[in-house]
N, C-alpha and C positions, 0 to 999 in steps of 0.2 A: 339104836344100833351103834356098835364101835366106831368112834373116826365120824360122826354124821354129827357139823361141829353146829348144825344149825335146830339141833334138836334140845331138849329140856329137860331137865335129869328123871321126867319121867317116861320118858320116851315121845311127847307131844310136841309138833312141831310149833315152833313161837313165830312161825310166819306161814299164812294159806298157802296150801300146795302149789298154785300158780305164781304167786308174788315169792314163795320159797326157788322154783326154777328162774327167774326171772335177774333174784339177786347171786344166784348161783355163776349166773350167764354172765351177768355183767363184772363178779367178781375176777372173773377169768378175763375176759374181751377189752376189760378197761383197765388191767390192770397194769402198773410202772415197769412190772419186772417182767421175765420171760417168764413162761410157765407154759412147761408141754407134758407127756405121757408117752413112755416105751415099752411097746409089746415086749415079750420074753425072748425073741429075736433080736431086739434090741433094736427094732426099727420105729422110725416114729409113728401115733398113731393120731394123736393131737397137740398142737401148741396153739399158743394163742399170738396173735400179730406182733407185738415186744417181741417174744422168740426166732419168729422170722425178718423184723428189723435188725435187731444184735446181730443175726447169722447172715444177712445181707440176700436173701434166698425166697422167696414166697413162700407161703404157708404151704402151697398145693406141689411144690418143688421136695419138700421133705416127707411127703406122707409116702407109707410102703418103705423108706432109705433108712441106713444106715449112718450114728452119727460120722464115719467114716469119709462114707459114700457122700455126704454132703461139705464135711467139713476138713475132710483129708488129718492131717496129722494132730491138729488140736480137738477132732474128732475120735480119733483113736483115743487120746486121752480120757475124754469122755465116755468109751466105752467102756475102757477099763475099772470108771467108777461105776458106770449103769450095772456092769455084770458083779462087782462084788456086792449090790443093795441087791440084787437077784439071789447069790448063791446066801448070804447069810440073813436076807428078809432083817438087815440092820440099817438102818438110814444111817445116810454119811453127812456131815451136816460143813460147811464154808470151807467147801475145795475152792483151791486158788487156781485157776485157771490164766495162762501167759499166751495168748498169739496173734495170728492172723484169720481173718473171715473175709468172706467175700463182698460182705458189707464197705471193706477200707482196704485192699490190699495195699499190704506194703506198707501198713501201719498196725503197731503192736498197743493191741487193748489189752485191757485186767478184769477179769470177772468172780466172783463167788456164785457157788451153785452148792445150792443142794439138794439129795436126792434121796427118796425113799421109795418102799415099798407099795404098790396101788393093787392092789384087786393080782392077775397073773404078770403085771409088767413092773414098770419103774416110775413115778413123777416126780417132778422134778421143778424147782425155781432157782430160776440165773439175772442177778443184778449185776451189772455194769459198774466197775467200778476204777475205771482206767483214768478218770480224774481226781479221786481221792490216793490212787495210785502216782500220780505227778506229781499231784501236793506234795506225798509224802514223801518224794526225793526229791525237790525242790528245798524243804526242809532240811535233808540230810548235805545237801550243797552248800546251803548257806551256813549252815554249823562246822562244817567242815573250813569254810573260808572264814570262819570267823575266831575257831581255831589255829589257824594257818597267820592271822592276822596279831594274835593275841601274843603266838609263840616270835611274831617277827618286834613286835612291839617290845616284848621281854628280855631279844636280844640285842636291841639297839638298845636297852637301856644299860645292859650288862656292857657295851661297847663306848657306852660314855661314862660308863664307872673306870675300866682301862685305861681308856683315853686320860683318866686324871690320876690315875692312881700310883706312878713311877715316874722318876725321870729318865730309868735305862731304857733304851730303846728296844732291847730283846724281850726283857720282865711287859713292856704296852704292848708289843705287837704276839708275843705268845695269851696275852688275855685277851686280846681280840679274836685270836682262831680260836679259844674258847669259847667266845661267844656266841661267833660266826655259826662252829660248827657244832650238831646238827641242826638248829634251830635256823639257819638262814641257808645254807651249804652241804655238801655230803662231805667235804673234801677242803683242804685252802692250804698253800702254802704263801709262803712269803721268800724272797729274794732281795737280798741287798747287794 
């Protein structure tokens, strides 16, 4: 059968039928990431414990609801992708999802999910990824400061080049607001 990824190109399955449910079970139940299933209602029908830790909510709080109904705004969001793997039977693959859950209010995670087509609903898997999120603007900080550092280093050196470069006193202090400005200043005047 299509999609049956534990089967053998001749159709024979490479694991006993019990030992085949079994890894089945465990593949879902143990698994790091969220992973659940939406009727064509778009209500949940199954997820697996990960799903209901991310969404801060028991497993038995979301069956029957809406991701809406459970999740409010960053919910909606997620409808909007469940219904168009619905109307175009196209899996949408590492939507960036940005908010709140009930798991951390008042604390902003980062996840990737993606969602495809199952039988008449939607399934779907969502990784948390609000620490490789941090990283990456942690990075974008520090480069930014190091830019900011580079261009003040460049101006103090342009300022000790003025500094030697004249003995009029108008010809040094106009190459200093050269210097100054915009790499250390928006603005500078001088006053004698």
């Amino acid at each position: 059968r299509r999609g049956d990824q534990l089967r053998g190109h001749r159709g024979e399955s490479n694991l006993p039928a019990m030992q085949e449910d079994s890894v089945l079970r465990a593949l879902f139940e143990c698994s790091p990431i969220g992973q659940g299933f939406w009727d064509s209602d778009l209500r949940y029908r199954l997820l697996n414990d990960r799903l209901a830790e991310i969404n801060g909510i028991p497993v038995e709080a979301h069956l029957g609801r809406s991701p809406s109904e459970v999740l409010g705004e960053l919910g909606t969001a997620v409808e909007t992708a469940l219904r168009e793997v619905l109307d175009t039977r196209t899996p949408v693959v590492e939507l960036d999802f940005a908010g709140e859950t009930p798991a951390e209010p008042g604390v902003r995670r980062h996840w990737l999910a993606s969602f495809y087509p199952a039988l008449d609903g939607v399934a779907g898997v969502v990784v948390d990824v609000t620490d490789r999120h941090a990283a990456s603007e942690r990075e974008r900080q520090a480069l930014r400061a190091a830019e900011t550092a580079r261009a003040s280093a460049e101006a103090l050196a342009r300022a000790s080049t003025a500094l030697g470069s004249s003995m009029r006193t108008s010809r040094v202090l106009a190459r200093l607001v050269e210097a100054a400005v915009p790499a250390l200043a928006d603005f500078c005047s001088v006053h004698l």
